[in-house]
VMD Tcl script that draws the C-alpha trace (Angstrom):
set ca {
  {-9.09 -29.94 -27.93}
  {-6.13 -28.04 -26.95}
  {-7.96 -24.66 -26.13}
  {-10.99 -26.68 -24.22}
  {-8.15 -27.80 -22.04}
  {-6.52 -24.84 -21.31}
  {-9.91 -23.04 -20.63}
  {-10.77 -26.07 -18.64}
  {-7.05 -25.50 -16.91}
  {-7.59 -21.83 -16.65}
  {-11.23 -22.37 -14.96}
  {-9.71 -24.64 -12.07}
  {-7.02 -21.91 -11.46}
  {-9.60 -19.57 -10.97}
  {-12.09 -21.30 -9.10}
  {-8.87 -22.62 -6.71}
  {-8.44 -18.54 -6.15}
  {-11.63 -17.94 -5.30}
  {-11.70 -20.37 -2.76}
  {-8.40 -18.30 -1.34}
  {-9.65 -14.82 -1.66}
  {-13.37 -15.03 -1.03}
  {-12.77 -16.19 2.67}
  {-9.92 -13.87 2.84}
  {-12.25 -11.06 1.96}
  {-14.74 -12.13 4.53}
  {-12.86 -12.03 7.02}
  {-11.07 -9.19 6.92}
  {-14.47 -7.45 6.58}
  {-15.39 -9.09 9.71}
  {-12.89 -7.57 11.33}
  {-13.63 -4.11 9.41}
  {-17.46 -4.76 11.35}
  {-15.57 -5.76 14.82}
  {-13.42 -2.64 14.48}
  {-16.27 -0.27 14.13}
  {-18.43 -1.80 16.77}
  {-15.46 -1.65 19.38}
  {-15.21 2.31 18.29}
  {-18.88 2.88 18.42}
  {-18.81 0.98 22.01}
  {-15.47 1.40 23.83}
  {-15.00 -0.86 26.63}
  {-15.75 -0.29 30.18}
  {-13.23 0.96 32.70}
  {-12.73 -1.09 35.28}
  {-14.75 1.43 37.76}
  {-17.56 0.74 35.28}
  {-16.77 -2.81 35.80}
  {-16.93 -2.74 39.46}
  {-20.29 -1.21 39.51}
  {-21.91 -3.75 37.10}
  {-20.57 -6.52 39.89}
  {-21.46 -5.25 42.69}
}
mol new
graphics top color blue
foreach p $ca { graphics top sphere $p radius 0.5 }
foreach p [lrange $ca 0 end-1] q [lrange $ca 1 end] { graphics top cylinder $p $q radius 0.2 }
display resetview
């Protein structure tokens, strides 16, 4: 009974940290993706900018 609880206990714990890290982890590999795009594709210069409106 004891040891059912404490897994039970433990299992909470870990499912609360999961619900803390996974999103964490998502999201900083978002940015990982938004980071590399920007690199890959640097932004115009204003004289580019310019052109596109006119």
């Amino acid at each position: 009974m004891i040891i059912r609880k404490a897994l039970l206990t433990f299992g909470v714990s870990l499912l609360t940290a999961a619900q803390i890290w996974v999103p964490a982890a998502v999201r900083a590999e978002m940015l990982d993706t938004q980071t590399a795009l920007r690199d890959q594709f640097p932004a115009p210069s204003d004289r580019e900018r310019l052109i596109v409106i006119v």
